[in-house]
PDB file as gemmi writes it, atoms N, CA and C in Angstrom:
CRYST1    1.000    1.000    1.000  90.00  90.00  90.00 P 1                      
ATOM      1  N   UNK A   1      -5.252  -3.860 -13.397  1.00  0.00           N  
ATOM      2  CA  UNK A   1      -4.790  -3.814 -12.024  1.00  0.00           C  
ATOM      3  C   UNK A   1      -3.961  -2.546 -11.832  1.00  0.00           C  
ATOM      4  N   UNK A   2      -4.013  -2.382 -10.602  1.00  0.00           N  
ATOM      5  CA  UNK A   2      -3.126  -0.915 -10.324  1.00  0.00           C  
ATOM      6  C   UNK A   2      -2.250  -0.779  -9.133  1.00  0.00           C  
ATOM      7  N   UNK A   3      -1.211  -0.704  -9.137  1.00  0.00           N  
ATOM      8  CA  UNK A   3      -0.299  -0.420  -8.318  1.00  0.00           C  
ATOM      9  C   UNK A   3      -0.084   0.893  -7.465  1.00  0.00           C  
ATOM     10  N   UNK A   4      -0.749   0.876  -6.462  1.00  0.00           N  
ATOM     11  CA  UNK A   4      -0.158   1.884  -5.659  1.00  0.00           C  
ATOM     12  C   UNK A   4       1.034   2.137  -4.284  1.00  0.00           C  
ATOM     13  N   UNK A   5       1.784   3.233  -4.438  1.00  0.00           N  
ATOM     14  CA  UNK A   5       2.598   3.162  -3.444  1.00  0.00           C  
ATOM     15  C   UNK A   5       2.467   4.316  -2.625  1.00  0.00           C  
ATOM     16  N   UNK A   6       1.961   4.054  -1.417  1.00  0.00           N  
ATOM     17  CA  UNK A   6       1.802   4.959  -0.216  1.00  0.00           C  
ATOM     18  C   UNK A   6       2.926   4.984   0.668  1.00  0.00           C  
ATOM     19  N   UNK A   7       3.403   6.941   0.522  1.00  0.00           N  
ATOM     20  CA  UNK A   7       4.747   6.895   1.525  1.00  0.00           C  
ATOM     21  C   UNK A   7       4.257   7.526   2.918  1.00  0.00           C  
ATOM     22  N   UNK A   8       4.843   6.740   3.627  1.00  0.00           N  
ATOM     23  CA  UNK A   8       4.520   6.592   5.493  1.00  0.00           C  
ATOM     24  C   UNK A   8       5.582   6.496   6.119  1.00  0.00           C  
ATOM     25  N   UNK A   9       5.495   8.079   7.017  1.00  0.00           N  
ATOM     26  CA  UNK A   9       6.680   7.973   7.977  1.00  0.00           C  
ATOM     27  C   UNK A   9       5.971   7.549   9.099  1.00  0.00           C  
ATOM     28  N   UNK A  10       6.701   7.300  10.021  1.00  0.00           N  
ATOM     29  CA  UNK A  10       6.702   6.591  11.313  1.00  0.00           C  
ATOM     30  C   UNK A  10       6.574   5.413  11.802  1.00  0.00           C  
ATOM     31  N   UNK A  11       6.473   4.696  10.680  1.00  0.00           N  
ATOM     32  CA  UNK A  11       6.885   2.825  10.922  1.00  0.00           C  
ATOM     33  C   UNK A  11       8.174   2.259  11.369  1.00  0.00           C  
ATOM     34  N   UNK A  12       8.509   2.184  12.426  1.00  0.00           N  
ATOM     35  CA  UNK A  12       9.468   1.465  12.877  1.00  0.00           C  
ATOM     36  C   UNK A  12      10.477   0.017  13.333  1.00  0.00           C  
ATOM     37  N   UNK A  13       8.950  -0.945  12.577  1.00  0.00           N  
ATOM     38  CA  UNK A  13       9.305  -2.416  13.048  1.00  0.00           C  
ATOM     39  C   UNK A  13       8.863  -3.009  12.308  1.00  0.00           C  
ATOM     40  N   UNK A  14       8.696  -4.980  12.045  1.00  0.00           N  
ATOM     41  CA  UNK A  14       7.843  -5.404  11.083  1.00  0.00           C  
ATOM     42  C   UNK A  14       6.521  -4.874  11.912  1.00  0.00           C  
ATOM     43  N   UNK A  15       5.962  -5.019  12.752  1.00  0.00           N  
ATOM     44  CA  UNK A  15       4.686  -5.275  13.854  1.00  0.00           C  
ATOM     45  C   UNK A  15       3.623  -3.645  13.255  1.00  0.00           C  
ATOM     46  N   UNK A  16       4.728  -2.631  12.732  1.00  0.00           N  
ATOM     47  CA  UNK A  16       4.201  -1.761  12.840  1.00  0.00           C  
ATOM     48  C   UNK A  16       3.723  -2.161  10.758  1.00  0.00           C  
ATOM     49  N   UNK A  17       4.650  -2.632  10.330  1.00  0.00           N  
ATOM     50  CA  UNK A  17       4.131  -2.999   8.802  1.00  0.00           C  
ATOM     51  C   UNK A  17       2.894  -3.602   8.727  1.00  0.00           C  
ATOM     52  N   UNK A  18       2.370  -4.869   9.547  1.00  0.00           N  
ATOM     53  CA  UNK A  18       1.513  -5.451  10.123  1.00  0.00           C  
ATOM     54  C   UNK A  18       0.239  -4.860  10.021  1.00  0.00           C  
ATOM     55  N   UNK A  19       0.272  -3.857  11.428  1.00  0.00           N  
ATOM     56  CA  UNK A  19      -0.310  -3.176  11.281  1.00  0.00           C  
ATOM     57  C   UNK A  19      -1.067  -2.109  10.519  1.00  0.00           C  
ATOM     58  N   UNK A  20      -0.216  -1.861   9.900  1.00  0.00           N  
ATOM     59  CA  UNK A  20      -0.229  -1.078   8.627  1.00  0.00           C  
ATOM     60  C   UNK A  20      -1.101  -2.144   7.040  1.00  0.00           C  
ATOM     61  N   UNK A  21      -0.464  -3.468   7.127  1.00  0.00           N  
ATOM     62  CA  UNK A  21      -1.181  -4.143   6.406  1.00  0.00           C  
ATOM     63  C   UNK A  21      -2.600  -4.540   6.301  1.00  0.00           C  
ATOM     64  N   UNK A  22      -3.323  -5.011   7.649  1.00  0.00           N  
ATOM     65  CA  UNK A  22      -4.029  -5.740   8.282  1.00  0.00           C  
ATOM     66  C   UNK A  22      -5.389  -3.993   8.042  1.00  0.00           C  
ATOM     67  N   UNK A  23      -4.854  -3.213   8.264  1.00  0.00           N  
ATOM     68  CA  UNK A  23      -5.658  -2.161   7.826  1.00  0.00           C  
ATOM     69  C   UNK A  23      -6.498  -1.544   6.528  1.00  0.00           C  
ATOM     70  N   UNK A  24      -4.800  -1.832   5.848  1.00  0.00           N  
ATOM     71  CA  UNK A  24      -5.033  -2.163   4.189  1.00  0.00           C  
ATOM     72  C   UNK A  24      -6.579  -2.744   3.803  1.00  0.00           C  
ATOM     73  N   UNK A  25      -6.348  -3.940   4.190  1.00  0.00           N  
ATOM     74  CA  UNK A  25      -6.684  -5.386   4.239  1.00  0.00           C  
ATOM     75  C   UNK A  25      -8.446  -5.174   4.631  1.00  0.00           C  
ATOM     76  N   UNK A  26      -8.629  -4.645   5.666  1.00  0.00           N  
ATOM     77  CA  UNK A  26      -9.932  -4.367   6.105  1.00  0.00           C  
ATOM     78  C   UNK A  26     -10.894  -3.258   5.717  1.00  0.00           C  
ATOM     79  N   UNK A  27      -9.933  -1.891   5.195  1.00  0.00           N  
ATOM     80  CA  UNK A  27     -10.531  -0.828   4.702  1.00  0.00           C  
ATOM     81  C   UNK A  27     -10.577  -0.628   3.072  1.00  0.00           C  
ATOM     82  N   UNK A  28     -10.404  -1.482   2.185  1.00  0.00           N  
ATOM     83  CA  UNK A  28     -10.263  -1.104   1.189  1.00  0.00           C  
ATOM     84  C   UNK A  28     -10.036  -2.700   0.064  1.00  0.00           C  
ATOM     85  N   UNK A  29     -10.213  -2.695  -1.153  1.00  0.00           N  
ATOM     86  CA  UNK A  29     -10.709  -4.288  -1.865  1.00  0.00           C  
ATOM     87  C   UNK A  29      -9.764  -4.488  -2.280  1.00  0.00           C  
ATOM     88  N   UNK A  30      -9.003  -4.442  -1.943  1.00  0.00           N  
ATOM     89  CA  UNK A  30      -7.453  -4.857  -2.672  1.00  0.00           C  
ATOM     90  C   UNK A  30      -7.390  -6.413  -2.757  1.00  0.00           C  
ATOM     91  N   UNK A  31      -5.912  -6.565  -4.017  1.00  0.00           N  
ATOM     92  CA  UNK A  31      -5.367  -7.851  -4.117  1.00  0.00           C  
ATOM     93  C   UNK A  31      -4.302  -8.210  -3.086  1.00  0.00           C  
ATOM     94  N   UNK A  32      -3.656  -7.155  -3.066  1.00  0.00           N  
ATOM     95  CA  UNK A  32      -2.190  -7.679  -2.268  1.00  0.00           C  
ATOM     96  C   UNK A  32      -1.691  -6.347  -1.254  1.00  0.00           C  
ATOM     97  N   UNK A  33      -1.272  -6.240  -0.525  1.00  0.00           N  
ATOM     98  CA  UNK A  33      -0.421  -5.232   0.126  1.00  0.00           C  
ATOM     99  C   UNK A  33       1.005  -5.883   0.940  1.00  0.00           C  
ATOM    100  N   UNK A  34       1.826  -4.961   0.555  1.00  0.00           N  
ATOM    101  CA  UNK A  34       3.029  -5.298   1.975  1.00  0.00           C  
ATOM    102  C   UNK A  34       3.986  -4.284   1.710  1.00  0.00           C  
ATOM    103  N   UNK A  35       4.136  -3.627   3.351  1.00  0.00           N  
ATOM    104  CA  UNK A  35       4.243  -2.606   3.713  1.00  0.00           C  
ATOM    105  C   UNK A  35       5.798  -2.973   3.929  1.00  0.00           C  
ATOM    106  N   UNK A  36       6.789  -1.668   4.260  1.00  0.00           N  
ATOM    107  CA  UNK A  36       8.595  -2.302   4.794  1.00  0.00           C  
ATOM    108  C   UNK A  36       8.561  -0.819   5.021  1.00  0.00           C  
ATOM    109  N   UNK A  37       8.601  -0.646   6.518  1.00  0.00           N  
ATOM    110  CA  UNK A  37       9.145   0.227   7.103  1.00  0.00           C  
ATOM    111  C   UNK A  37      10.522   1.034   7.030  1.00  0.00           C  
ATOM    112  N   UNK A  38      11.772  -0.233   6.564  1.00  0.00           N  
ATOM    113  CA  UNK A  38      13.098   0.569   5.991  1.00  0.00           C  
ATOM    114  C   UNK A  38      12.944   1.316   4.723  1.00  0.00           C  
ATOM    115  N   UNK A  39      11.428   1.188   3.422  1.00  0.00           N  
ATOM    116  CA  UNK A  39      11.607   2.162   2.527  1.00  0.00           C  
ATOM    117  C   UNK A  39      10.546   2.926   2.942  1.00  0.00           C  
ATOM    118  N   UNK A  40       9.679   3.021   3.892  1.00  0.00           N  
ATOM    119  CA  UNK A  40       9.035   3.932   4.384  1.00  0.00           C  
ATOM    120  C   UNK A  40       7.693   3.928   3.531  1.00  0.00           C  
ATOM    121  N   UNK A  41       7.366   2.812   3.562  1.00  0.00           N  
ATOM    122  CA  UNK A  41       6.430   2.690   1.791  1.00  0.00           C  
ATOM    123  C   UNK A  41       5.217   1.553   2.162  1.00  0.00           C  
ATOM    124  N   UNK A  42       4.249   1.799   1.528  1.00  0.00           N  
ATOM    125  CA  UNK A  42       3.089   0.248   1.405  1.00  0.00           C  
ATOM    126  C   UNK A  42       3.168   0.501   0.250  1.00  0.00           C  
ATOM    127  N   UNK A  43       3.031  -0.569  -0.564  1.00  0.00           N  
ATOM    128  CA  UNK A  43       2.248  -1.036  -2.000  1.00  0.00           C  
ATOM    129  C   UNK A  43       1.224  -1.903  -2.141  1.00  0.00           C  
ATOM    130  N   UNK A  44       0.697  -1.336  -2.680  1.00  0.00           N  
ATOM    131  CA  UNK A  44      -0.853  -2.112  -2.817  1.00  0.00           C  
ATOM    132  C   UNK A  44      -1.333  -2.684  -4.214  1.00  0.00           C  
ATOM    133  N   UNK A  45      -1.810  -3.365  -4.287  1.00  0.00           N  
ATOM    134  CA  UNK A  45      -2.164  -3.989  -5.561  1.00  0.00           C  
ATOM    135  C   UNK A  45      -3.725  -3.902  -5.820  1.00  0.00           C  
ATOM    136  N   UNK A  46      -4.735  -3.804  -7.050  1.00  0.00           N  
ATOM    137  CA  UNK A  46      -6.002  -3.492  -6.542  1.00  0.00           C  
ATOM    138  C   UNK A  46      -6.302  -3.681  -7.941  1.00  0.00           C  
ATOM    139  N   UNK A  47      -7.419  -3.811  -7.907  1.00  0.00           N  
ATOM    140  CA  UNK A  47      -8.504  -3.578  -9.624  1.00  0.00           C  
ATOM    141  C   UNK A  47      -8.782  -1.839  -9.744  1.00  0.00           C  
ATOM    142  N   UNK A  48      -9.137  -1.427  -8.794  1.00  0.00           N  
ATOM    143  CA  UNK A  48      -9.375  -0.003  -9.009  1.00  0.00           C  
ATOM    144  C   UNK A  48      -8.067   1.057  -7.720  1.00  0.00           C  
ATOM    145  N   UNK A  49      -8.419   2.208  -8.477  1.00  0.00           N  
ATOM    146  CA  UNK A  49      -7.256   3.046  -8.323  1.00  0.00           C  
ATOM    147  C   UNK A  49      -8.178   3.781  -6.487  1.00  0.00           C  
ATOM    148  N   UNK A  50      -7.371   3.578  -5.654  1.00  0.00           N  
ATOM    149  CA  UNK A  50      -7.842   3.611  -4.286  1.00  0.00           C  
ATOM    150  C   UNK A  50      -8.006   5.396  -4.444  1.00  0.00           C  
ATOM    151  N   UNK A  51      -8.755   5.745  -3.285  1.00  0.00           N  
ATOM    152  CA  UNK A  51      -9.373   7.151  -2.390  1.00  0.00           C  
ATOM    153  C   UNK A  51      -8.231   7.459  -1.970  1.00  0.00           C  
ATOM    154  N   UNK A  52      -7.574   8.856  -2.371  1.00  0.00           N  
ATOM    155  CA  UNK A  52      -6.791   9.153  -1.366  1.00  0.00           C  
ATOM    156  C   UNK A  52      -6.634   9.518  -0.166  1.00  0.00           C  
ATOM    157  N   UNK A  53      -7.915  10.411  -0.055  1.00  0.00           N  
ATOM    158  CA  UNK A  53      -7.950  10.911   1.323  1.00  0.00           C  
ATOM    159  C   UNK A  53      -9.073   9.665   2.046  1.00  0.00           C  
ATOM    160  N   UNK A  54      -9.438   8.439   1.600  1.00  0.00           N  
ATOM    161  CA  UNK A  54      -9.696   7.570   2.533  1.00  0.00           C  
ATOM    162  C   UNK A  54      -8.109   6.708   2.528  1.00  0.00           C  
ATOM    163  N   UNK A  55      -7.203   6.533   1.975  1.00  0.00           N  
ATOM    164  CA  UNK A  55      -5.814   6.183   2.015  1.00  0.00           C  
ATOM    165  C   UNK A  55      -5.058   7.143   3.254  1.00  0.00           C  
ATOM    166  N   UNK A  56      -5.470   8.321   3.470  1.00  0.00           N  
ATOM    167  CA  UNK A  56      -4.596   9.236   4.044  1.00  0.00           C  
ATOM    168  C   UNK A  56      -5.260   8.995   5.678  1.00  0.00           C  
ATOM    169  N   UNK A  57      -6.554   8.812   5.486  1.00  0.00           N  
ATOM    170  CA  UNK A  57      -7.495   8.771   6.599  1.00  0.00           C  
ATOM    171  C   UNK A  57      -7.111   7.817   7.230  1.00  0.00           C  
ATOM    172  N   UNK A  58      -7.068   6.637   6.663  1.00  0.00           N  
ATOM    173  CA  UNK A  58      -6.670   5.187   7.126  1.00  0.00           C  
ATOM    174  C   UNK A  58      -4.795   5.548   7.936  1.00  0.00           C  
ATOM    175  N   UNK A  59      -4.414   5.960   7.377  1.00  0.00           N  
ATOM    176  CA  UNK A  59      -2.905   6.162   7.922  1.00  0.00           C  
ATOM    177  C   UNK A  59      -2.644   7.046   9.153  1.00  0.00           C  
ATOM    178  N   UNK A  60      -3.537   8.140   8.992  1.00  0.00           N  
ATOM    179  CA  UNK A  60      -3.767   8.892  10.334  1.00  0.00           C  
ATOM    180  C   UNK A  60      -4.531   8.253  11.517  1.00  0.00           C  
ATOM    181  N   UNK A  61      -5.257   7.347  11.187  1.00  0.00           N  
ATOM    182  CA  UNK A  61      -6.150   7.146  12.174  1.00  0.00           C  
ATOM    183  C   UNK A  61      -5.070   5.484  13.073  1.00  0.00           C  
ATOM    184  N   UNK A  62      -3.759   5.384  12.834  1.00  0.00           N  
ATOM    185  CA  UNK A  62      -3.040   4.593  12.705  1.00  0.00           C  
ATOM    186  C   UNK A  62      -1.655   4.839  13.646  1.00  0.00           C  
ATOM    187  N   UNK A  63      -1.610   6.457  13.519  1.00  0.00           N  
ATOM    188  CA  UNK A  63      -0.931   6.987  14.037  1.00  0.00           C  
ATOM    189  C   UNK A  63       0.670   7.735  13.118  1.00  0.00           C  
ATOM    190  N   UNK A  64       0.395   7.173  12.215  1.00  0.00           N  
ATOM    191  CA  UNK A  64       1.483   7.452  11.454  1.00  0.00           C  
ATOM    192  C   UNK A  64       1.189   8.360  10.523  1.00  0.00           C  
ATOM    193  N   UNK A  65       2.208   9.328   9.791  1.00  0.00           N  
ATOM    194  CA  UNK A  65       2.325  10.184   9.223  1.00  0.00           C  
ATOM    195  C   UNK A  65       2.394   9.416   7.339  1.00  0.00           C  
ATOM    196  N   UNK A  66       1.054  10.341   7.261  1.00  0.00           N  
ATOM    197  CA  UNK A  66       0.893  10.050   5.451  1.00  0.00           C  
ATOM    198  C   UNK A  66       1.823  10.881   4.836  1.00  0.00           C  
ATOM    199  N   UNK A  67       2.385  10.613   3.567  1.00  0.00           N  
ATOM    200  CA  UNK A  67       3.553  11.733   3.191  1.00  0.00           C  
ATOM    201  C   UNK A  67       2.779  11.566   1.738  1.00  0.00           C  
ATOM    202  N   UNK A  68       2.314  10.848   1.185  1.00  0.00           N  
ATOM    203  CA  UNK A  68       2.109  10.663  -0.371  1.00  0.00           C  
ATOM    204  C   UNK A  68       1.386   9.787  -0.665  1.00  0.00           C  
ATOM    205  N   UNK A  69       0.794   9.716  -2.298  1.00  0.00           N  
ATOM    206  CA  UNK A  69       0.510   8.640  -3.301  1.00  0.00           C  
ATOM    207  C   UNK A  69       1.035   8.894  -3.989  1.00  0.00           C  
ATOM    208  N   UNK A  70       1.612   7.180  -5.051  1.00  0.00           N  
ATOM    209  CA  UNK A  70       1.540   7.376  -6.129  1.00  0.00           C  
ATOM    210  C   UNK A  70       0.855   6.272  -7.271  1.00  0.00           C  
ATOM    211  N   UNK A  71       0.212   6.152  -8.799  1.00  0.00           N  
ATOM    212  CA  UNK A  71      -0.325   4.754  -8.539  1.00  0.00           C  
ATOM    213  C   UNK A  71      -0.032   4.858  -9.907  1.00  0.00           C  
ATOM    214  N   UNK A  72       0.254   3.642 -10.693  1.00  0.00           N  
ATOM    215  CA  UNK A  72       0.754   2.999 -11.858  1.00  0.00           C  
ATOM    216  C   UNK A  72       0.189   1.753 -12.191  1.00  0.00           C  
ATOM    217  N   UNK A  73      -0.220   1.797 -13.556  1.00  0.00           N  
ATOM    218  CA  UNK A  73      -0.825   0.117 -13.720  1.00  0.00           C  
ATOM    219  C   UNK A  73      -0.265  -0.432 -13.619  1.00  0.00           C  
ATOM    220  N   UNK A  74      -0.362  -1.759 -12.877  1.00  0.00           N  
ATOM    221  CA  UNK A  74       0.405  -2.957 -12.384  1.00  0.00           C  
ATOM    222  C   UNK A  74       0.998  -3.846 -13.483  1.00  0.00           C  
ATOM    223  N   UNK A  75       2.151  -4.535 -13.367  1.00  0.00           N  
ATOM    224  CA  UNK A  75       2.490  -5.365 -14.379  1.00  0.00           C  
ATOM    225  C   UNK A  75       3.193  -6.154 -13.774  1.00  0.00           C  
ATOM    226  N   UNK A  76       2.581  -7.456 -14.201  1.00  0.00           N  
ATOM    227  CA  UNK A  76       3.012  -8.802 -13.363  1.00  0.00           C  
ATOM    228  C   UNK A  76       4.443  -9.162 -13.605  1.00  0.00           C  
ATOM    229  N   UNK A  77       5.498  -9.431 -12.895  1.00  0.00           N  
ATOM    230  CA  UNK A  77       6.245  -9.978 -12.729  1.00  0.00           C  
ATOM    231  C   UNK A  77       6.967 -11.033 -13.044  1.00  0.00           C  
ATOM    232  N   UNK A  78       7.577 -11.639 -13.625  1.00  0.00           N  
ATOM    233  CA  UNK A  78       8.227 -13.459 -13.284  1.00  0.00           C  
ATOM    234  C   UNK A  78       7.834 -14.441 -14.431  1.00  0.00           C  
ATOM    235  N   UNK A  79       8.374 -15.511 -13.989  1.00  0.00           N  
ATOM    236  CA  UNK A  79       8.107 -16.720 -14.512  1.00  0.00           C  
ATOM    237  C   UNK A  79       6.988 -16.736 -15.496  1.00  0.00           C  
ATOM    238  N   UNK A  80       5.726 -16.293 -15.081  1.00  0.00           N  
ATOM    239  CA  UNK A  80       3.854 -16.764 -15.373  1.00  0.00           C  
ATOM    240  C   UNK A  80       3.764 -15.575 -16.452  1.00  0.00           C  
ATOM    241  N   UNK A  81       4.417 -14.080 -16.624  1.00  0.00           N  
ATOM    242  CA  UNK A  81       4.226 -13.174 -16.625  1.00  0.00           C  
ATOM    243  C   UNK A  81       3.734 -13.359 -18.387  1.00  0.00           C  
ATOM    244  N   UNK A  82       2.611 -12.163 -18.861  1.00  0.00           N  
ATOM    245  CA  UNK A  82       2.499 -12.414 -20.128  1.00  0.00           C  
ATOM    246  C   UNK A  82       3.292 -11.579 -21.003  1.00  0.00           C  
ATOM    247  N   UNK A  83       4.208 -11.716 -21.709  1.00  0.00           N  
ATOM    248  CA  UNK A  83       5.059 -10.480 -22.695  1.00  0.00           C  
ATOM    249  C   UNK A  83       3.763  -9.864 -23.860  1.00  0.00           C  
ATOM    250  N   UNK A  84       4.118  -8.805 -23.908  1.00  0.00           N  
ATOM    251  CA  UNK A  84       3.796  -7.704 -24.426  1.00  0.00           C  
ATOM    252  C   UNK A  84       4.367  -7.580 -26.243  1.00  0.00           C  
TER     253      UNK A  84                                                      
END                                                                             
């Protein structure tokens, strides 16, 4: 799994995270996304390592300003998590 974090200026509300999610969500095979406008950021969760410039495409066509990628293999979290 792979973790990516896309930085996005011009999100201003949850509605605009939303938005921003629901896009995610439709353009691309991901596991998980959720976006927070106060760090200016989406993270995405995925089996494969996403397109950037279909990542960048998706954000422009949105209205908001793409600033970056960055992507790291994912590592689960919590309780369930498997140690290493």
């Amino acid at each position: 799994m792979i973790e990516t974090t896309v930085s996005i200026e011009g999100m201003m509300c949850n509605m605009c995270e939303t938005h921003v999610n629901e896009t995610f969500r439709k353009k691309f095979d991901i596991k998980k996304v959720s976006a927070d406008h106060k760090k200016k950021q989406a993270v995405i969760i995925s089996e494969a390592e996403l397109n950037e410039d279909e990542v960048k495409a998706a954000i422009d066509e949105l209205g908001y300003d793409y600033l970056g990628i960055s992507s790291k293999e994912y590592e689960k979290k919590g309780l369930f998590s498997k140690k290493k």
